[in-house]
N, C-alpha and C positions, 0 to 999 in steps of 0.2 A: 504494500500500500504506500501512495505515494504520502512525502513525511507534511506538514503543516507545521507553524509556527502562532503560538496564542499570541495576541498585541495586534497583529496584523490584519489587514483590508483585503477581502478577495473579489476577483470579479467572475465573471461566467468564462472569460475568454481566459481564461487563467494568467492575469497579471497581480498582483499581486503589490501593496500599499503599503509603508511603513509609514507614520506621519511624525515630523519634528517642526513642531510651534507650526507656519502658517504655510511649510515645505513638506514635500511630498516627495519620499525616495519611489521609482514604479521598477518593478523588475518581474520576472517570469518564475511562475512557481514550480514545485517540482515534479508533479504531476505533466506539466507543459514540456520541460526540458526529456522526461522519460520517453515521452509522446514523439518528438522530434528525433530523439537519437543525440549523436555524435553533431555541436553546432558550430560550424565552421568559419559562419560570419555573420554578423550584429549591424543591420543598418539602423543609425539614428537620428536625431532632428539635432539640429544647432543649438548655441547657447542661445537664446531671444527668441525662438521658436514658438510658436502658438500652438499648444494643442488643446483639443477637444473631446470630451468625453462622446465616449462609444465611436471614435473616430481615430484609424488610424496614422501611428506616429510613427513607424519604422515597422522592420523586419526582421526576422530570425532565420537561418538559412542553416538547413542539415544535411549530412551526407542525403536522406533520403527524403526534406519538404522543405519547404520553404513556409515562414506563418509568418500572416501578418499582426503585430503588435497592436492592441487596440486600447487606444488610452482610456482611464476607467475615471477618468477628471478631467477638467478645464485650467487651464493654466497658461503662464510663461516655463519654460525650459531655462531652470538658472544654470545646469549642469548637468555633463552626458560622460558617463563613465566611460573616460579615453583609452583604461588599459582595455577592452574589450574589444577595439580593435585591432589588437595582435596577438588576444589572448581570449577569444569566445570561450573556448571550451569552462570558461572559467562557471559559465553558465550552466552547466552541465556538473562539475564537481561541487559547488555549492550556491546552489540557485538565488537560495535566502541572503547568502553576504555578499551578492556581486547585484548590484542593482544597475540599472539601464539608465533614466536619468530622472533629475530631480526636478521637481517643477513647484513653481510656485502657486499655490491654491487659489485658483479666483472666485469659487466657492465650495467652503467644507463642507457643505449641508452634501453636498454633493456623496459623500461618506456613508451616509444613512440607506443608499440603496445597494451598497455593497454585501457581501458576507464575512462572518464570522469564520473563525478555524472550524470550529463545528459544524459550523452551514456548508461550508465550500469542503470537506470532508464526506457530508453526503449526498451533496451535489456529484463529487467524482465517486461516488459508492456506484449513482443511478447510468452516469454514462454508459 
């Protein structure tokens, strides 16, 4: 079973929210990385970037698919995890401490339609 982490924000698409003060770390969970395999390269949005919730912000790219990243918030992109492009797999060995990038929350409420470790637990039970 794929592992989960309590504190954290999940979404259907399986990204995955840490939140600090009025910043959002978004990274892929590990259920997501299992699914994908072996990931080879990490497309991401710029620092000043706009992203949108339920809209994609980059990509993930595996030996064997390709998935598109779908942002689970609204934001500005204050920062995109640089090692990750020369070091994806890092996605894949620990999904939870390698996050994608950090965006600033244009609204938290936005939070409230996400899941729990428990919820998003058996959300991938029903998959």
């Amino acid at each position: 079973m794929a592992k989960t982490i309590e504190g954290l924000y999940y979404s259907e698409t399986h990204e995955w929210v840490k939140v600090e003060g009025n910043e959002a770390l978004i990274g892929i969970t590990d259920y997501a990385q299992h699914a994908l395999g072996n990931i080879v390269y990490v497309d991401m949005p710029d620092e000043d970037d706009q992203v949108t919730k339920d809209e994609d912000f980059g990509a993930v790219e595996s030996v064997k698919a390709a998935s598109d990243l779908i942002s689970p918030l609204t934001g500005v992109v204050v920062a995109r995890n640089e090692v990750l492009e020369d070091e994806s797999g890092l996605l894949n060995s620990d999904p939870y401490g390698n996050w994608i990038i950090r965006v600033k929350m244009d609204d938290p409420s936005e939070l409230d339609s996400m899941m729990d470790a428990a919820a998003y637990e058996a959300f991938c039970a029903r998959a």
